[in-house]
C-alpha positions as CSV (number, residue, x, y, z in Angstrom):
1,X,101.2,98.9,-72.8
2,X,98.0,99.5,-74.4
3,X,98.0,96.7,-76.2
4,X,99.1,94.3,-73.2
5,X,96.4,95.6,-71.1
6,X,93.7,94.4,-73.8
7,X,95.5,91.4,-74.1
8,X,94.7,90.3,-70.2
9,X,91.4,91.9,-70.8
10,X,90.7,89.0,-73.4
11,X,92.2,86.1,-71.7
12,X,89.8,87.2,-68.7
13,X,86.5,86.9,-70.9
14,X,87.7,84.0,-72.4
15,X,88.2,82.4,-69.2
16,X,84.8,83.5,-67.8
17,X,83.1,82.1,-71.1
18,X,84.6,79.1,-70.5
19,X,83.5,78.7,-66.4
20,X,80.4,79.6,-67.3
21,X,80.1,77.0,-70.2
22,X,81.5,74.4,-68.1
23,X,78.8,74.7,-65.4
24,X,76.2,75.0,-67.6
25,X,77.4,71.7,-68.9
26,X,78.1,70.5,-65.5
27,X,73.9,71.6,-64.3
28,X,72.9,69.6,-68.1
29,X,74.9,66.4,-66.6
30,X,74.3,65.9,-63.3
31,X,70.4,67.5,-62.9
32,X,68.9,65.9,-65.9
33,X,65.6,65.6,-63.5
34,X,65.6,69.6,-63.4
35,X,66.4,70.2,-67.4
36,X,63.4,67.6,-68.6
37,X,61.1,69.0,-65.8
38,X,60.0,71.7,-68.1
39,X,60.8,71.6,-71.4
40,X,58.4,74.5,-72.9
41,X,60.0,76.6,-70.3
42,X,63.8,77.3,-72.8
43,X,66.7,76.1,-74.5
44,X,67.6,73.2,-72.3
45,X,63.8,71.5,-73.2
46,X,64.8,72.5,-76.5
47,X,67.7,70.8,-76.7
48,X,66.4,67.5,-74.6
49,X,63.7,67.4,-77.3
50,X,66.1,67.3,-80.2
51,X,68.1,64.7,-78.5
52,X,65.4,62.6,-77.6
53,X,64.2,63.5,-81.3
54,X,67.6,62.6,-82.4
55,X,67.3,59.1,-80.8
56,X,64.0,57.7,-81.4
57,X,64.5,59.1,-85.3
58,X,61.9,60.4,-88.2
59,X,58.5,61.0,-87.3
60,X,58.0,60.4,-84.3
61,X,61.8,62.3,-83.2
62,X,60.3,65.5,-85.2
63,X,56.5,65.6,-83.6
64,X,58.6,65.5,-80.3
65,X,60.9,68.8,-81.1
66,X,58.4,70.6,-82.4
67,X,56.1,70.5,-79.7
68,X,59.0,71.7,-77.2
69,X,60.5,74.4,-79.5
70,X,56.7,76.1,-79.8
71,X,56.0,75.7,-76.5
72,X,52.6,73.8,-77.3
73,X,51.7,70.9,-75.3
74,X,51.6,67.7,-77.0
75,X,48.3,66.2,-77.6
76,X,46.8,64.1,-75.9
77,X,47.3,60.4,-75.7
78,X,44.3,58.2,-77.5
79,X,43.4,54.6,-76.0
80,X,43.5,52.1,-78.4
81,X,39.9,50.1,-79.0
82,X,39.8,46.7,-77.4
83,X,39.9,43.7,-80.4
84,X,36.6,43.1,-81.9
85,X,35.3,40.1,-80.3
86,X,35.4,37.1,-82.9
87,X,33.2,34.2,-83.4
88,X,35.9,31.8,-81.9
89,X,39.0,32.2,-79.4
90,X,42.2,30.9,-79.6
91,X,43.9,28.9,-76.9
92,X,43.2,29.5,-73.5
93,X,41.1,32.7,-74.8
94,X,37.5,33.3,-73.0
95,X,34.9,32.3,-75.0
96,X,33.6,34.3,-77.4
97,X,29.9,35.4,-76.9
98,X,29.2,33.7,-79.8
99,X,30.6,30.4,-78.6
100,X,28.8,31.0,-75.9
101,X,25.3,30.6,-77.9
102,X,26.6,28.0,-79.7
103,X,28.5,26.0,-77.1
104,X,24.1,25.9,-75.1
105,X,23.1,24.7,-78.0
106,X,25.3,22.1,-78.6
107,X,25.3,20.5,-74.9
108,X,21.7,19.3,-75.4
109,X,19.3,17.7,-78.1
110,X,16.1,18.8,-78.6
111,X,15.0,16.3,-76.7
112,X,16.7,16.5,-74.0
113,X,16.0,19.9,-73.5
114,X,12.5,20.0,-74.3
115,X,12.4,17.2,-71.3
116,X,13.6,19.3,-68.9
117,X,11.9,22.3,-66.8
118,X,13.5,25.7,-65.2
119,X,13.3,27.5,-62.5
120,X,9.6,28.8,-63.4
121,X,8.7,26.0,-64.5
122,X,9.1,26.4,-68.5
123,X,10.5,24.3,-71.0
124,X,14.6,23.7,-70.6
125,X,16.8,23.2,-68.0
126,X,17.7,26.3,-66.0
127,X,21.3,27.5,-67.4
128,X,23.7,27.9,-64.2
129,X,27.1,28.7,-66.4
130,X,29.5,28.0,-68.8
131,X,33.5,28.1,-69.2
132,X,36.5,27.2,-70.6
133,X,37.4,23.9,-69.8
134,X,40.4,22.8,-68.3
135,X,43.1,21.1,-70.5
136,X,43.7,17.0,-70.0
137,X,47.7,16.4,-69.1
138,X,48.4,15.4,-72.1
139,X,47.1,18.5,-73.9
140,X,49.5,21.2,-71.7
141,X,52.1,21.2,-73.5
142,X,50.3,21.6,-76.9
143,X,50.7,24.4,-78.9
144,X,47.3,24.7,-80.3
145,X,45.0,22.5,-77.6
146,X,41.4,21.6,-78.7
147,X,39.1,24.4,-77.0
148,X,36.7,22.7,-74.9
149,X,33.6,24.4,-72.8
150,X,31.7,22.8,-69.7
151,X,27.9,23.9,-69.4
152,X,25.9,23.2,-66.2
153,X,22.1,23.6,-66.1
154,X,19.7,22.4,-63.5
155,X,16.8,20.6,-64.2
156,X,13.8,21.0,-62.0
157,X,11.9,18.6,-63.1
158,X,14.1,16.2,-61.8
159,X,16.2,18.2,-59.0
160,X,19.6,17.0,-61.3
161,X,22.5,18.9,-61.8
162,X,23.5,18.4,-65.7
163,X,26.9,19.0,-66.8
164,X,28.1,18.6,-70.6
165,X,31.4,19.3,-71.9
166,X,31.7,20.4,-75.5
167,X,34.3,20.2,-78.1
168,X,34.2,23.8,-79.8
169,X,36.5,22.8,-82.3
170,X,34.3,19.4,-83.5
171,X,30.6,19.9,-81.9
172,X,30.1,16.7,-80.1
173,X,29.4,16.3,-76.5
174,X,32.7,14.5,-75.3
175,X,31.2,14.2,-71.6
176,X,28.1,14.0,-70.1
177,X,27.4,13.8,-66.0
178,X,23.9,13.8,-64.1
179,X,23.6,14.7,-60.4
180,X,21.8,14.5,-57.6
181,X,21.9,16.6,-54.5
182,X,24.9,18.7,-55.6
183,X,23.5,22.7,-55.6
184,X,25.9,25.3,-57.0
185,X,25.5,28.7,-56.0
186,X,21.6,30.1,-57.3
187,X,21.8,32.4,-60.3
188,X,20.5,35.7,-60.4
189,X,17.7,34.8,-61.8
190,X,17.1,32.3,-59.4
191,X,17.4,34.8,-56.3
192,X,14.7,36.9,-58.4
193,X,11.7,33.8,-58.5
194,X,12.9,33.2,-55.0
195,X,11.8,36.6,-53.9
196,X,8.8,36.8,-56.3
197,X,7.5,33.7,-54.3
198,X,8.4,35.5,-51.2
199,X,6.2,38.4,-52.1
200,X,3.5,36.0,-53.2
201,X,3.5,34.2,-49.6
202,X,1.8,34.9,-46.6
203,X,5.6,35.0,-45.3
204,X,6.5,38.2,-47.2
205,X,4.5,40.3,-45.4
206,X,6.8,41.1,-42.6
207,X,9.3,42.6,-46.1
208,X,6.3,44.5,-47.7
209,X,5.7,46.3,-43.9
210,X,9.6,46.9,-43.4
211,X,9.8,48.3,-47.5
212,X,6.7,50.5,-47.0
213,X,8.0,52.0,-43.7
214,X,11.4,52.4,-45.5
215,X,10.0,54.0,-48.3
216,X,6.5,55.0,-48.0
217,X,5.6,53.6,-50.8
218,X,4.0,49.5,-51.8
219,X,6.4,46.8,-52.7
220,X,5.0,44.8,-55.3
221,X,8.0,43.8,-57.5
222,X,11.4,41.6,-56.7
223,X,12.7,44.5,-59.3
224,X,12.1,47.1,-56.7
225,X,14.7,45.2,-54.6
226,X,18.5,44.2,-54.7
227,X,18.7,40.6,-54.0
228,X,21.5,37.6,-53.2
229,X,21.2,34.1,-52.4
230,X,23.0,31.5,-51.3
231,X,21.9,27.4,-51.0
232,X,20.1,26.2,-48.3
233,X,20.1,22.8,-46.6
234,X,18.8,21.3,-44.2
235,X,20.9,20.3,-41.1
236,X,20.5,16.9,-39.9
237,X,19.5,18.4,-36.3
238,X,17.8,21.0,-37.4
239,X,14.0,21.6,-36.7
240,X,12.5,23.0,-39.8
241,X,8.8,23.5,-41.0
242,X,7.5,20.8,-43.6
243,X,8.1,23.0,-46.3
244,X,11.7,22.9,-46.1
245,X,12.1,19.0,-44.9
246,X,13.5,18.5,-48.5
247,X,16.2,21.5,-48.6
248,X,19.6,19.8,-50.5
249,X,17.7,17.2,-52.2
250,X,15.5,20.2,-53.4
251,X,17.2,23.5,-54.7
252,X,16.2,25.8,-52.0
253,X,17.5,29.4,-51.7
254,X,18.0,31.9,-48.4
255,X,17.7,35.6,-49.8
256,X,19.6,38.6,-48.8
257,X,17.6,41.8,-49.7
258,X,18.0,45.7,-50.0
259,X,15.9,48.5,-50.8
260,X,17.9,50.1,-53.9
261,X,19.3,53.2,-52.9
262,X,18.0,52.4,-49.5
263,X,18.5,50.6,-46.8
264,X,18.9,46.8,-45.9
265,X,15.7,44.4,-44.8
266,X,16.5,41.6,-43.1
267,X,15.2,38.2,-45.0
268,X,17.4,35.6,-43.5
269,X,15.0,33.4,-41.5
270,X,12.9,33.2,-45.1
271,X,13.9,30.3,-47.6
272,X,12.3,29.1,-50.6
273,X,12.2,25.9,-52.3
274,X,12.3,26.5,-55.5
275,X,11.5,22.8,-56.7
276,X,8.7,22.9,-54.8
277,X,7.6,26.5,-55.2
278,X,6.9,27.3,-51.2
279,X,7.8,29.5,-48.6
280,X,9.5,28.2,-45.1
281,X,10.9,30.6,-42.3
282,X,13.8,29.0,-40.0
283,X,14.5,29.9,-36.7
């Protein structure tokens, strides 16, 4: 009798080991979310760590266990360094600063630049931009296509628009265009001598008052200022002062203008020539 009773003792154990085996299986397989939600916290992020150790293999496998078995959290992830930047792209890359020095260079013989003046009136054409020029049809397709950059300047001594496209990968100018009364958008350092000239004009009295109420303090420099500009020409019937009669054959410029850190003064019915170095106020 004894010995029965033990007996059904033992099978009961045995079959409470196993239900409680089973649903810790069961709580492994169907709440995965739950056992990888905190792996420091036991044995179940124990055991995810060695299988994921298990999977991904050697080093990394075994940095992964034993930060889960101590109970230390991993360390922290480092951001890889962006590519030094070489002296030439490949492909469709951006241009490199250096082929950007080179590629100014290139567009223009001495000559040619010595001939022209900027937008204060020194030697060289004003640089407007440079970039990547687009590939010719034929070229798509190819798996190393010649890199080619466009360069525009301005030339005030002539109101022209200059345009050269250069071959980066042989030197030579492959295109050349001259144009008048085309005005891309004013450079920053544009929308600077713009506002110097303001400040220099009879006009720009009205944005010293305005700064020195703002601030209490003189304007006497565009770098006390945040400036944008944007082209201005003349509309066909539009009455404008004498100064500005030759606004889109000239490269004239309307400036936007903001005390930095402070508030905005409103410029709008000022524009500058810049070719012609004067001050006009539209209506």
């Amino acid at each position: 009798m004894h010995q029965t009773v033990r007996r059904h003792l033992g099978k009961m154990m045995a079959g409470a080991a196993i239900a409680v085996t089973a649903t810790a299986v069961m709580i492994g397989v169907t709440l995965p979310g739950q056992a990888g939600a905190d792996e420091s916290a036991g044995a179940a992020g124990a055991g995810s760590a060695a299988a994921a150790g298990t999977a991904q293999g050697g080093q990394q496998g075994a940095g992964t266990g034993q930060g889960a078995g101590t109970g230390e959290e991993p360390a922290p992830g480092v951001v890889e360094g962006a590519p030094a930047d070489g002296e030439k792209g490949i492909g469709r890359d951006p241009l490199t600063d250096d082929e950007l020095k080179r590629v100014e260079k290139l567009a223009m013989t001495r000559a040619q630049f010595a001939g022209g003046r900027d937008v204060e009136g020194d030697r060289g054409p004003q640089h407007l931009s440079t970039n990547l020029s687009e590939l010719e049809p034929s070229e798509v397709d190819d798996p190393t296509p010649p890199r080619r950059a466009e360069v525009s300047f301005y030339d005030y001594k002539t109101d022209e628009l200059v345009t050269r496209t250069v071959n980066l990968d042989t030197g030579k100018v492959e295109r050349a265009d001259t144009l008048k009364g085309v005005q891309p958008s004013p450079t920053p350092k544009e929308n600077r001598e713009a506002t110097e000239l303001i400040l220099a004009s009879p006009l720009g009295d009205g944005l010293k008052k305005d700064y020195k109420d703002a601030m209490g303090k003189p304007l006497t420099s565009a770098d006390q200022l945040w400036v944008n500009g944007g082209i201005y020409r003349v509309d066909r019937e539009e009455q404008v002062p004498a100064a500005l009669a030759k606004c889109g054959v000239h490269r004239c410029v309307r400036v936007t203008s903001k005390v930095k850190n402070g508030p905005w003064i409103d410029t709008r019915d000022l524009v500058v020539d810049l070719s012609a170095r004067t001050v006009g106020r539209i209506r």
